[in-house]
PLY file of the C-alpha trace (Angstrom):
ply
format ascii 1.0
element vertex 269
property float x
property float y
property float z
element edge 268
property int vertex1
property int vertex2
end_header
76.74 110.07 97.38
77.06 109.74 101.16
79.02 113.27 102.50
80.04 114.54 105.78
80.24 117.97 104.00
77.85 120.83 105.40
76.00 122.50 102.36
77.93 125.91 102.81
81.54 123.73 102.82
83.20 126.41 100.19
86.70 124.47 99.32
87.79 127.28 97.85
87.64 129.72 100.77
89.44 127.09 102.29
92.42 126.99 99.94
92.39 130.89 99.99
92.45 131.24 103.76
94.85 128.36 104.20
97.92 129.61 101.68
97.01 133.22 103.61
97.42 131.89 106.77
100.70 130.23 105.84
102.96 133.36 104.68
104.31 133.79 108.16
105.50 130.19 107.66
107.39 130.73 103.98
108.67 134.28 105.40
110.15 132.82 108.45
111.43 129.97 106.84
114.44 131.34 104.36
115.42 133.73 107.60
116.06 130.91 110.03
119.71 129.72 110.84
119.06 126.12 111.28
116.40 123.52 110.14
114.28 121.79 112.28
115.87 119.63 114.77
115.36 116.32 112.99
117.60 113.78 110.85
115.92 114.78 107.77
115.76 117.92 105.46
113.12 119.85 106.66
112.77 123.59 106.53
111.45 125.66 109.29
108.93 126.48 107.29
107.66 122.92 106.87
105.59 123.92 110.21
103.02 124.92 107.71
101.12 121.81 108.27
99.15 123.49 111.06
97.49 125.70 108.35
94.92 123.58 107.09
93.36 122.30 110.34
93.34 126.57 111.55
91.57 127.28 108.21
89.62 124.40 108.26
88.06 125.42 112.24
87.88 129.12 111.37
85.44 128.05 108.49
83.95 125.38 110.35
83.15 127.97 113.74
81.98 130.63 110.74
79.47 128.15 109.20
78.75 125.63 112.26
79.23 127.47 115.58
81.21 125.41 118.10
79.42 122.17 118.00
80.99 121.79 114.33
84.48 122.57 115.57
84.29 119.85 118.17
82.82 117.46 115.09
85.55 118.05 113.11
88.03 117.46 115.87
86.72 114.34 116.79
87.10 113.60 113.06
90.55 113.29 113.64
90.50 109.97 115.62
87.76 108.36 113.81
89.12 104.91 113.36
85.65 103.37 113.86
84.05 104.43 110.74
86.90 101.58 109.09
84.35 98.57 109.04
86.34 96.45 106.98
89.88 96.04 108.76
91.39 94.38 105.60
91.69 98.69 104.73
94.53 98.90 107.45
96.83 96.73 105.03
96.66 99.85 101.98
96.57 102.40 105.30
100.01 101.01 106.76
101.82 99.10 103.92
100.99 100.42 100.63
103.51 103.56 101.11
106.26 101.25 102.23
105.55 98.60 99.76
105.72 101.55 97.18
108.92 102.65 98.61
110.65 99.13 98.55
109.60 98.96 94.76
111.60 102.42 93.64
114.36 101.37 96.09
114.55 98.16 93.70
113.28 99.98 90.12
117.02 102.50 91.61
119.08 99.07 91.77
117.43 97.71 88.53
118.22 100.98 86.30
121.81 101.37 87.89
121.25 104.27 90.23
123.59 104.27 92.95
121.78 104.14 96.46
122.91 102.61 99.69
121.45 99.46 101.46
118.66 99.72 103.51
119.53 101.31 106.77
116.49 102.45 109.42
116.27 102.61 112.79
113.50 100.24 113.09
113.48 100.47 117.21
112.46 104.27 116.55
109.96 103.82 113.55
106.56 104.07 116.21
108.17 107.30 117.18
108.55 108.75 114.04
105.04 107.76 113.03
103.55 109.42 115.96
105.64 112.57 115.25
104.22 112.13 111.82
100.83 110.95 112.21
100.88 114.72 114.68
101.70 116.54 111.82
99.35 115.10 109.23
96.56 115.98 111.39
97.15 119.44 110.78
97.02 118.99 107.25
93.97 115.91 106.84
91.75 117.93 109.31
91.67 120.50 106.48
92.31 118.83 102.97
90.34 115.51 104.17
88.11 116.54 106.79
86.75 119.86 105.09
87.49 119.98 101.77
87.12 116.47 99.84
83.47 115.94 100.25
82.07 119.16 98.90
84.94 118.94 95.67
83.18 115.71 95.55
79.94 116.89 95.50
80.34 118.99 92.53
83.15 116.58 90.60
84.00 112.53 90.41
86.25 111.17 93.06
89.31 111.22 90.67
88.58 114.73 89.43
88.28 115.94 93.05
91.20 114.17 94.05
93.32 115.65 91.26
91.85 119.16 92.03
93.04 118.89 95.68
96.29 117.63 95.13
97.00 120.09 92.72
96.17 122.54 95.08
98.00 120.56 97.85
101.48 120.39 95.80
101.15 123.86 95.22
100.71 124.41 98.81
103.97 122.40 99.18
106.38 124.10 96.61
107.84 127.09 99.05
109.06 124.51 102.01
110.42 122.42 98.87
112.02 125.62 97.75
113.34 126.31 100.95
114.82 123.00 101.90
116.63 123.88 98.51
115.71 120.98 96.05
116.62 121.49 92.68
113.67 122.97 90.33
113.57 118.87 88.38
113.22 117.56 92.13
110.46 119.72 92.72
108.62 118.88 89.44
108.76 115.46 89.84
108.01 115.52 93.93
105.03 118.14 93.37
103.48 115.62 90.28
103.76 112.77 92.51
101.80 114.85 95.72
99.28 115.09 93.20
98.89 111.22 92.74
98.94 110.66 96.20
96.23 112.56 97.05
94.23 110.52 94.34
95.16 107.36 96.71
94.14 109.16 99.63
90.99 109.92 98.56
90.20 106.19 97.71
91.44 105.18 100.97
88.72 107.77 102.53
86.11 107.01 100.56
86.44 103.17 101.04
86.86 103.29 105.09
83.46 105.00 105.87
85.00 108.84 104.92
87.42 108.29 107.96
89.79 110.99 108.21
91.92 109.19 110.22
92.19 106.73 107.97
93.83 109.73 105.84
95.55 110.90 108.25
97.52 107.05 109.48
97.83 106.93 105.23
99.26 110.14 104.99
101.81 109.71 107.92
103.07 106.48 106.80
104.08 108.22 103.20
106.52 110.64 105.48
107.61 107.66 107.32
108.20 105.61 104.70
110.21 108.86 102.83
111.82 110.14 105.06
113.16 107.08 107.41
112.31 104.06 105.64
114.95 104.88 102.63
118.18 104.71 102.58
119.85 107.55 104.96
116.65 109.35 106.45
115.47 110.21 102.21
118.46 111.93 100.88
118.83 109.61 98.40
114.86 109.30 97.43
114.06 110.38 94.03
110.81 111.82 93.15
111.14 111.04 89.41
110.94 107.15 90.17
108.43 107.43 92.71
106.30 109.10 90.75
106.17 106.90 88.06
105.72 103.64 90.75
102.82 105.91 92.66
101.15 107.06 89.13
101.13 103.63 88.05
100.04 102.47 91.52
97.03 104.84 91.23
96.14 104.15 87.74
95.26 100.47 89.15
93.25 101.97 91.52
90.90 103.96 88.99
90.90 100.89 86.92
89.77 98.77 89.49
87.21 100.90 91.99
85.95 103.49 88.73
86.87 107.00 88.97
83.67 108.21 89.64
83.77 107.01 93.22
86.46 105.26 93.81
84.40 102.74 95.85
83.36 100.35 93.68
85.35 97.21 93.16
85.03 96.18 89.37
85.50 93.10 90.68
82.86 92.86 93.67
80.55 90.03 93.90
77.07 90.90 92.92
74.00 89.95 95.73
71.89 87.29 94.36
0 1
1 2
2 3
3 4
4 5
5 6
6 7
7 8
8 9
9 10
10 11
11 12
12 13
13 14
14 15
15 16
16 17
17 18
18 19
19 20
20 21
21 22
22 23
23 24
24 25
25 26
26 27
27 28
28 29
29 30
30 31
31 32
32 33
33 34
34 35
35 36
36 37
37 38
38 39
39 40
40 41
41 42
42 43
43 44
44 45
45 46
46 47
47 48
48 49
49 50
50 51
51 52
52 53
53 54
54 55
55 56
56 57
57 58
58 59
59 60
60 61
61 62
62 63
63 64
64 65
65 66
66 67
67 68
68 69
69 70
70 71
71 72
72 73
73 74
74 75
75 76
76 77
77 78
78 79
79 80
80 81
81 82
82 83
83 84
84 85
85 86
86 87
87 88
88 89
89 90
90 91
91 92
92 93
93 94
94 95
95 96
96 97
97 98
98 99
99 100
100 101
101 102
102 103
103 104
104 105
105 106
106 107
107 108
108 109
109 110
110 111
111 112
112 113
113 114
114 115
115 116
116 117
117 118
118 119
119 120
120 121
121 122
122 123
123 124
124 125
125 126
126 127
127 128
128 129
129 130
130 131
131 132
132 133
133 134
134 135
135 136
136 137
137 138
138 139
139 140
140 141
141 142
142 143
143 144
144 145
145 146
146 147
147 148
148 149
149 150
150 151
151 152
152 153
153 154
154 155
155 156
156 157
157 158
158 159
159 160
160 161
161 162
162 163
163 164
164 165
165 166
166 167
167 168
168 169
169 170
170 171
171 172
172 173
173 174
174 175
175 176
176 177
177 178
178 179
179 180
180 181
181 182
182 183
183 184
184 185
185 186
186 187
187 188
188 189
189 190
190 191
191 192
192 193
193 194
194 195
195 196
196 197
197 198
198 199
199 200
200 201
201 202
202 203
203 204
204 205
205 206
206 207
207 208
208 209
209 210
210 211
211 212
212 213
213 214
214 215
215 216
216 217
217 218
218 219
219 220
220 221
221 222
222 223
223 224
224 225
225 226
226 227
227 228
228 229
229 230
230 231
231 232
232 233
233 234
234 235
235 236
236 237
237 238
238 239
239 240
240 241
241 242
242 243
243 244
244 245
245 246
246 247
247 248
248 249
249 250
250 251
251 252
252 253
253 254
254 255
255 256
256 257
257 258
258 259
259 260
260 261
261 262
262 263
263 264
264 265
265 266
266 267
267 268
């Protein structure tokens, strides 16, 4: 298998130094007054996300010197590994299509949400203020950690390791922006999913991390502004079931031992 990953890559170190480095975060976050200044429910400890990419360097400087901490930075912007551009449709519309088909499962099943209402004039700006934030987290959980979990396990089995680890990761600022303990059961299972999808995303685009990265920020978009009054009518339980299913056609069609190969691919003569 093709890897970015140095030899001495230890994932686990990473996770270790990473949920260390975030208990300032989680102890700041149930002390402060407000929330952060942003239409949406999100704690002041959901500045967290900077956590991976610090653990991710510190390793990186420990094991590579400075020429691998400028590697992995450039990782961030590596849009030119993406050969085939037919990837930016799953990159930039597979999160909102996914969205669009739980707001419509919600009609369907007689949930009571609100019509579509998003200020579409100020979606680039929210993806930029995402896509920001998701480098702190893909620099780390992408960038460092994926290849050597997929050295030792199958693409599926390293992308359910990680995003077990990841929704873990998540549970305090869920906590904190005071979900109910269901909410967080279903929105932690589904974080889990998603990281299978973005690790078949990276794996298909050349192992670009910013391919990760542009996924991972359109799933916060597409949350968060793209339903019905900035998310607070989102519901974890049916996205979860649209994201697992969603997923499961993924294994099924690119084999969960890599992700990367199309079942249906045609063969060289």
């Amino acid at each position: 298998m093709i890897t970015d990953a140095s030899p001495r890559r230890s994932p686990l170190k990473f996770f270790i130094l990473t949920f260390v480095l975030s208990i300032p975060f989680w102890l700041i976050g149930p002390t402060a007054e407000q929330k952060l200044p942003l239409p949406f429910n999100l704690p002041v400890g959901a500045l967290v996300l900077v956590c991976p990419m610090i653990a991710a360097l510190i390793l990186v400087y420990m094991e590579n010197g400075s020429d691998g901490v400028k590697q992995l930075l450039k990782r961030s912007l590596d849009y030119k590994r993406i050969k085939g551009k037919i990837w930016y449709v799953p990159i930039f519309f597979l999160m909102p299509g996914i969205i669009v088909m739980e707001y419509g499962l919600m009609k369907l099943i007689g949930i009571s949400v609100p019509n579509f209402q998003f200020p579409i004039l100020m979606l680039p700006a929210f993806f930029v203020l995402f896509f920001i934030g998701a480098i702190g987290e893909e620099m780390g959980w992408t960038g460092y950690a994926t290849d050597p979990l997929q050295d030792r396990w199958t693409a599926l089995e390293a992308g359910l390791i990680l995003g077990t680890v990841w929704a873990i990761w998540h549970v305090t600022p869920f906590v904190q922006a005071q979900y109910t303990p269901i909410w967080v059961l279903w929105k932690s299972a589904s974080t889990v999913i998603l990281r299978v999808l973005i690790v078949w995303l990276y794996n298909n685009t050349g192992k670009s991390v910013f391919a990760a990265t542009a996924f991972h920020a359109m799933a916060n978009v597409s949350e968060l502004v793209l339903f019905p009054i900035y998310g607070s009518y989102y519901d974890p339980t049916v996205a979860f079931i649209i994201t697992a299913v969603t997923a499961a056609i993924v294994v099924f069609l690119w084999g969960p031992e890599t992700l990367a190969r199309f079942r249906y691919a045609r063969k060289a003569a």
